[in-house]
Every structure is written in C-alpha cells, then in structure tokens.
N, C-alpha and C positions, 0 to 999 in steps of 0.2 A: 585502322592499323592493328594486327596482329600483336596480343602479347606474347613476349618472347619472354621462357622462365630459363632460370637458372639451375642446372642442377646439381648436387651436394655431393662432394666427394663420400662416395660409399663407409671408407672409413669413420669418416667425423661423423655422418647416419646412426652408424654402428656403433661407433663411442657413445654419441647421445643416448640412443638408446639403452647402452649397459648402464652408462651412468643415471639414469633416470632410475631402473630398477633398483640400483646399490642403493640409489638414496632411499627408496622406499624401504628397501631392508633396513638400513640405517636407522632412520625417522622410527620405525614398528618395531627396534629390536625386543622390545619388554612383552609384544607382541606374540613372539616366532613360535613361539612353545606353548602356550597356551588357548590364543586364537589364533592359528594359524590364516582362518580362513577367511577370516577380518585382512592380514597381510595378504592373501592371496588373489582379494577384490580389486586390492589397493594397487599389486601390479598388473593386474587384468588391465583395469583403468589405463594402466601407464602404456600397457603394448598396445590395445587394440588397432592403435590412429599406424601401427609400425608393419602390422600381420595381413601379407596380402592373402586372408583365409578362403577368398572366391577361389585362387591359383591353384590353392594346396587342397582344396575339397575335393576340385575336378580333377586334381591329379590322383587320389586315392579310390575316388569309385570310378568302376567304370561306366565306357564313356555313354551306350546304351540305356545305363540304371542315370544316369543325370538327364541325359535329354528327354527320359520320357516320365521324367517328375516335372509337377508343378514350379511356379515361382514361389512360390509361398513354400511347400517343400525343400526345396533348395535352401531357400532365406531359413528355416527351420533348422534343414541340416548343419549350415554353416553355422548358427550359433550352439549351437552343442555340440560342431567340432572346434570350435575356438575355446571353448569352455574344458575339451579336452587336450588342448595341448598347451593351455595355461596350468590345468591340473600336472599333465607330465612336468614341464620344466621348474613349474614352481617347488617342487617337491625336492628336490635337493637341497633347495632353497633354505630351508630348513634348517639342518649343520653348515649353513655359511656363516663364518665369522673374522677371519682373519686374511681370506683371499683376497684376489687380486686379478683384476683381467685387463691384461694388455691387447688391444685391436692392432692389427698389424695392417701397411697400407694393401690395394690394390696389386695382382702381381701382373695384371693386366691391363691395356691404356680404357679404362673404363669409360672416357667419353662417349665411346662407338660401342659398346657393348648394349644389349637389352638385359644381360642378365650377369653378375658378378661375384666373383667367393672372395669374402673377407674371413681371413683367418687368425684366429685368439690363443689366448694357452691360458689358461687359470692357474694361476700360483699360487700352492697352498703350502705356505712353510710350516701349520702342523703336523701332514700329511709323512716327513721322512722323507729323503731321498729318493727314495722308489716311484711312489705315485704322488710327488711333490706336484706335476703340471700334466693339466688336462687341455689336450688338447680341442679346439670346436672349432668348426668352419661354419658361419653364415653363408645362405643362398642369397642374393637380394635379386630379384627384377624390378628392372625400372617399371613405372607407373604416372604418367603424366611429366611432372616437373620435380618426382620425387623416388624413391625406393619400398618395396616392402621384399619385410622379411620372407621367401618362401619355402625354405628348407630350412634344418641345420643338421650340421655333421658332427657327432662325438666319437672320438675314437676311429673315425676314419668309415664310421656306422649311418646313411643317412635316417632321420626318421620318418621321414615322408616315405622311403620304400619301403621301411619296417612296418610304418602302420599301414600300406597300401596293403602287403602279405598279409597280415592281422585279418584286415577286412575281408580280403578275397576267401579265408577259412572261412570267415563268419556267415558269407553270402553264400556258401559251398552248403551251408547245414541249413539252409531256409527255401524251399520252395517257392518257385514265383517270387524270388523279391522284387519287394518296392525300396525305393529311397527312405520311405518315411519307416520299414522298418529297421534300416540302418540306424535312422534317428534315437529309434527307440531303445538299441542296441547300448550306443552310445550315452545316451540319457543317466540307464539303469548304472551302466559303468561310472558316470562322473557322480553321481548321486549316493553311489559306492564307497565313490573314494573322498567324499568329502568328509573334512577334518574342520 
C-alpha cells in the first residue's frame, strides 16, 4: 500500500518558518550586536530543512555552466550559495527589534498548484508612517509531501533574478568559465562579509 502524505497549507509553512527565525532572534538578542555570526549560524540551522537551494542554484546559472559540472561541483556550489543567501537576509536582521510579520493565506487554490506566492508585510512602528511596512512575497514549490522556499520578493524586486543578473556580469568577465569558479566567486564574497 502506497503512503499517501499530507500537505501543509503554504501559509502555516510560512508562518513556521518566520516564527522559528523570530525565536531565534529572540532567544540571541544579547547576541545581535556583537556576535552576529553566532546568530546568523543559529538561523542557518533553522532555514536549511525550508530552502529548496538545488531550485534556486539552477535557476541562477546557466543551464550549460550546470550540466557540465560535476556532482560534487554542484554539491559545492549549492553550499556556498546557501551560505549566501543566509548572509543576504540575515543582515537586516540586525536592526530587527520591534517588528512584526504578518503571513497572508494563499490567493490561489494551492492544492493543484506546484508552485505558490505567500505574501507578508513587516510592520515596523519605529520606522514612521512612510516606510512603517515592508512588503515580501515567498515563492514556495512544492517538494514531495512538503514546501520549500524558492524565491523571495521585497519590494515587488525578486532576488533570484537579481542575483541570476549579478552572476551573468560576473561570468561575462571570466573566460571559459567553470561552475567551480563561480564557487570561488561566491566564497571570497561570503567570507567578505562575514561579521
């Protein structure tokens, strides 16, 4: 007999996930400022199991520079680009302290869907009236019997085509590239920015 799984309203996914991260900022506040990068392991830890990082790898290089890398190259690539888009979001992360983020449901019947945008606003009542709420959209695709994260949208800005353009300069200034010097590319950059 066939197990037949269950799958989680995109939303409540979504929720989990933020609220896991909050707690972590919670839990580290005494943290924030002085070891940042102590809290920034801590919410690595929390998203990995959430970040479908295979999706979002192959969707940044192209498709040529992935198929004629190794597995082990690939497996390479994807951890030091996981490692940079823990660095990007965690970094705001930073001056968080009085927000708030509301998950909004599905606006679509997402049982039949592969792929779904769950949309948030961050409420910041120190921020003033003007730029009090930020808006972000999650990508999720489904994935078995669960969700991962494959995009997100700030501002109406995805980052997956941001960093796709990023990369395509970077690959434009390199002769003959390989995958694994993207790697290397990336490396230097998170190694850069670590605080």
């Amino acid at each position: 007999m066939r197990y037949k799984c269950t799958l989680t309203d995109p939303q409540i996914f979504t929720q989990n996930a933020v609220d896991q991260v909050l707690k972590v900022i919670e839990s580290d506040k005494s943290k924030i400022s002085s070891q940042f990068s102590l809290v920034k392991n801590d919410i690595q830890h929390v998203l990995i199991p959430f970040i479908g990082i295979r999706v979002m790898s192959q969707f940044v290089v192209p498709p040529k520079l992935w198929a004629a890398a190794t597995e082990s190259e690939q497996s390479a690539f994807n951890q030091s680009f996981l490692e940079f888009i823990i660095n990007l979001y965690s970094s705001p992360l930073k001056s968080f302290s009085n927000q708030t983020i509301q998950v909004y449901p599905s606006r679509s019947s997402w049982q039949t869907q592969q792929r779904v945008q769950i949309n948030s606003i961050i409420h910041n009542p120190d921020a003033g009236s003007s730029n009090a709420d930020i808006p972000v959209s999650f990508i999720l695709q489904k994935n078995d019997c669960s969700w991962q994260f494959i995009d997100f949208v700030v501002d109406n800005i995805s980052a997956l085509a941001n960093i796709q353009s990023q990369i395509q300069s970077i690959l434009h200034n390199i002769d003959n590239p390989k995958l694994s010097d993207l790697t290397d590319v990336i490396k230097k950059h998170n190694a850069s920015s670590a605080t």
